[in-house]
Backbone bond lengths (Angstrom), bond angles and torsions (degrees), N, CA, C in turn:
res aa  C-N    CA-C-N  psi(-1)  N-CA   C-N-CA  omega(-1)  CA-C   N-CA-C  phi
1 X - - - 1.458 - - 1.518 107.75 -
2 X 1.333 109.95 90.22 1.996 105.81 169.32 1.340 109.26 -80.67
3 X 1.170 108.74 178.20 1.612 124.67 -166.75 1.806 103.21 -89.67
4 X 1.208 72.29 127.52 1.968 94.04 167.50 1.418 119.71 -102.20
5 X 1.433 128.31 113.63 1.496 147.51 -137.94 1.048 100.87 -143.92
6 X 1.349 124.52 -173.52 1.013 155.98 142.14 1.437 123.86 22.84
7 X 1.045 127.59 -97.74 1.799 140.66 155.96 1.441 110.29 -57.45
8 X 1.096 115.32 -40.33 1.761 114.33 -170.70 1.564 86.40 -99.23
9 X 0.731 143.42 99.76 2.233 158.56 166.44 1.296 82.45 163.92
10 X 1.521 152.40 24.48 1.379 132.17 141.63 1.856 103.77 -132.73
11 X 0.960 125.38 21.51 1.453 122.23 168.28 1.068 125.46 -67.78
12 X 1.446 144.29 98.94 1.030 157.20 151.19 1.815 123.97 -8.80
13 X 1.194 135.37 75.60 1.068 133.30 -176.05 1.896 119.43 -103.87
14 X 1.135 103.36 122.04 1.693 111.29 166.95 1.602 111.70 -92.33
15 X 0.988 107.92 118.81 1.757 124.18 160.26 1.485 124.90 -109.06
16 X 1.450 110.65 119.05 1.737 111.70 176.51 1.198 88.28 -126.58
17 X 1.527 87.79 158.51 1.267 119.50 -179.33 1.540 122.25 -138.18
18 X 1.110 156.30 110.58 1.506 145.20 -178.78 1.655 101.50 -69.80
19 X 1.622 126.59 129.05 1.352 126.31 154.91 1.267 141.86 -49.13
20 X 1.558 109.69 -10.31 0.961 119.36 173.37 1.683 116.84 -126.36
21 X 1.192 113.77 40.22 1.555 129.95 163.54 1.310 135.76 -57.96
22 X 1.899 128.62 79.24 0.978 120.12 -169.51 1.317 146.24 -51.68
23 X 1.786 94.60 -20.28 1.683 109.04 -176.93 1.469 104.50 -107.51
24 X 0.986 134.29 -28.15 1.876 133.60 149.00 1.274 119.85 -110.55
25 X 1.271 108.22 119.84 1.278 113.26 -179.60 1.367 120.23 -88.59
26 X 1.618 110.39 158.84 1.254 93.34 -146.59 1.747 95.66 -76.38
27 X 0.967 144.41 -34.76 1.394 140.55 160.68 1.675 115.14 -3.97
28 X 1.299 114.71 -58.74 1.292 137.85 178.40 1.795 93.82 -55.72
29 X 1.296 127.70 -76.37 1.171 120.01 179.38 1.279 117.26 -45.24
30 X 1.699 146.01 -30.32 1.205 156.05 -153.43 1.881 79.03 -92.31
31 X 1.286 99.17 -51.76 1.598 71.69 -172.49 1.369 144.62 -88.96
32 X 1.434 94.46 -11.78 1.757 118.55 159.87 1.407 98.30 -51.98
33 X 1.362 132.61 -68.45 1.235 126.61 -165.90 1.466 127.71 -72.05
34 X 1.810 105.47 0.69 1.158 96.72 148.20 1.202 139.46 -108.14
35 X 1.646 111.01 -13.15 1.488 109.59 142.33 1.646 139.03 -7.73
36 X 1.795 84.80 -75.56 1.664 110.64 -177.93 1.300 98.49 -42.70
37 X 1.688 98.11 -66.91 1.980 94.14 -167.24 1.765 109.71 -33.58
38 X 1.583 114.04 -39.56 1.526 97.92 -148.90 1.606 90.09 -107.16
39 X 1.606 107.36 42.60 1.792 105.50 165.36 1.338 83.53 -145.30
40 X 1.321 137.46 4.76 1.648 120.26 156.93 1.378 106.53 -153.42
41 X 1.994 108.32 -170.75 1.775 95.29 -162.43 1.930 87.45 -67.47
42 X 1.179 97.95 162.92 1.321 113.28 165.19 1.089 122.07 -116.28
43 X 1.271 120.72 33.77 1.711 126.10 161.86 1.794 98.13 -93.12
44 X 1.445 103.16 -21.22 1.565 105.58 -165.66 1.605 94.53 -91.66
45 X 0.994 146.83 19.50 1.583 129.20 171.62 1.686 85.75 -132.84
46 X 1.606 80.61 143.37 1.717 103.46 174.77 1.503 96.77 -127.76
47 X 1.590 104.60 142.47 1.574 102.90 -175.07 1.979 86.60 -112.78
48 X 0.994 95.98 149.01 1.892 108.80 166.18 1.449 123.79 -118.90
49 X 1.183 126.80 137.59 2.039 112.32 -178.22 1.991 66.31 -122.66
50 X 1.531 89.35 171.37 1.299 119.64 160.47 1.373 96.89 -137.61
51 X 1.495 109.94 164.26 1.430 132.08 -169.88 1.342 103.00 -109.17
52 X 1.398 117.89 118.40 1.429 125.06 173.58 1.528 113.35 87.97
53 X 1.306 114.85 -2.98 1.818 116.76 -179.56 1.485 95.07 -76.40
54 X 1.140 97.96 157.31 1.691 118.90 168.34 1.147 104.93 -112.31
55 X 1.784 122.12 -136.15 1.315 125.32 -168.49 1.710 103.16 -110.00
56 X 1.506 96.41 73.83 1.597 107.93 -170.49 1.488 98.86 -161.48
57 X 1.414 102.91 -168.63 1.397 111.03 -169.18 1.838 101.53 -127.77
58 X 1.387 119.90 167.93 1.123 117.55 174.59 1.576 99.42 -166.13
59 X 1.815 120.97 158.08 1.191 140.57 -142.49 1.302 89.47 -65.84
60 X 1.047 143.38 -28.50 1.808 138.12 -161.74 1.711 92.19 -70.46
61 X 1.834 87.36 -74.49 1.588 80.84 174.12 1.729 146.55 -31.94
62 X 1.428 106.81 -53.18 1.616 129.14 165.22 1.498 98.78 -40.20
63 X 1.321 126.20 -59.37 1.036 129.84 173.85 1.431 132.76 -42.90
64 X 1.627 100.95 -71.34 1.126 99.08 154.55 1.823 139.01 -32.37
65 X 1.139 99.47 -58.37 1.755 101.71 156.73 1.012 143.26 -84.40
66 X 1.221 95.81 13.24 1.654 104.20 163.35 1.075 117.12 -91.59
67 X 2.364 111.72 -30.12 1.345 115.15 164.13 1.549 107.85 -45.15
68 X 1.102 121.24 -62.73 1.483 146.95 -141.42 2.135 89.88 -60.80
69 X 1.406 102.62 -50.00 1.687 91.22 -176.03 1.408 106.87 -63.15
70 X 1.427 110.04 -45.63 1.605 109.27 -175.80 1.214 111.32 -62.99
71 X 1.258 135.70 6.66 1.542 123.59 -171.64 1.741 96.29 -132.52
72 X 1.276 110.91 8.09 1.777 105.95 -169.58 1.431 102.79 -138.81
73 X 1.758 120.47 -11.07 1.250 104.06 -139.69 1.870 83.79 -135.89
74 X 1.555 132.28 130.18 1.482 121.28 -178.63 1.598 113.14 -51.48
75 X 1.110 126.59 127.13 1.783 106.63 164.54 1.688 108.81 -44.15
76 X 1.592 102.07 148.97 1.049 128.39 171.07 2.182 108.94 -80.29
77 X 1.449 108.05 136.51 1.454 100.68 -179.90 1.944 85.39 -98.91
């Protein structure tokens, strides 16, 4: 566990999770993400569930983080 300062107490983090995840449950994610909040600002982490995902990904999600680069990340030329 290193120290979170300065620049990193405003990092922008996305977390998903599928609700129906056999090998992490989603509990486990509920509580990772509340961790994070209380080791950085927590206006800057957004947590996501999807309905019916398991331990995979699906188009909402993709989406979702694809918002998340375009809104956090410079365009690439």
């Amino acid at each position: 566990q290193g120290p979170i300062s300065g620049v990193n107490k405003e990092i922008a983090v996305l977390q998903c999770h599928g609700d129906c995840d056999p090998l992490v449950p989603l509990m486990f994610g509920s509580l990772t993400v509340e961790k994070l909040k209380s080791m950085i600002n927590p206006a800057n982490v957004s947590f996501r569930t999807y309905s019916g995902m398991m331990h995979s990904s699906c188009i909402e999600e993709m989406m979702d983080v694809k918002q998340f680069i375009d809104k956090h990340l410079p365009p690439v030329d």
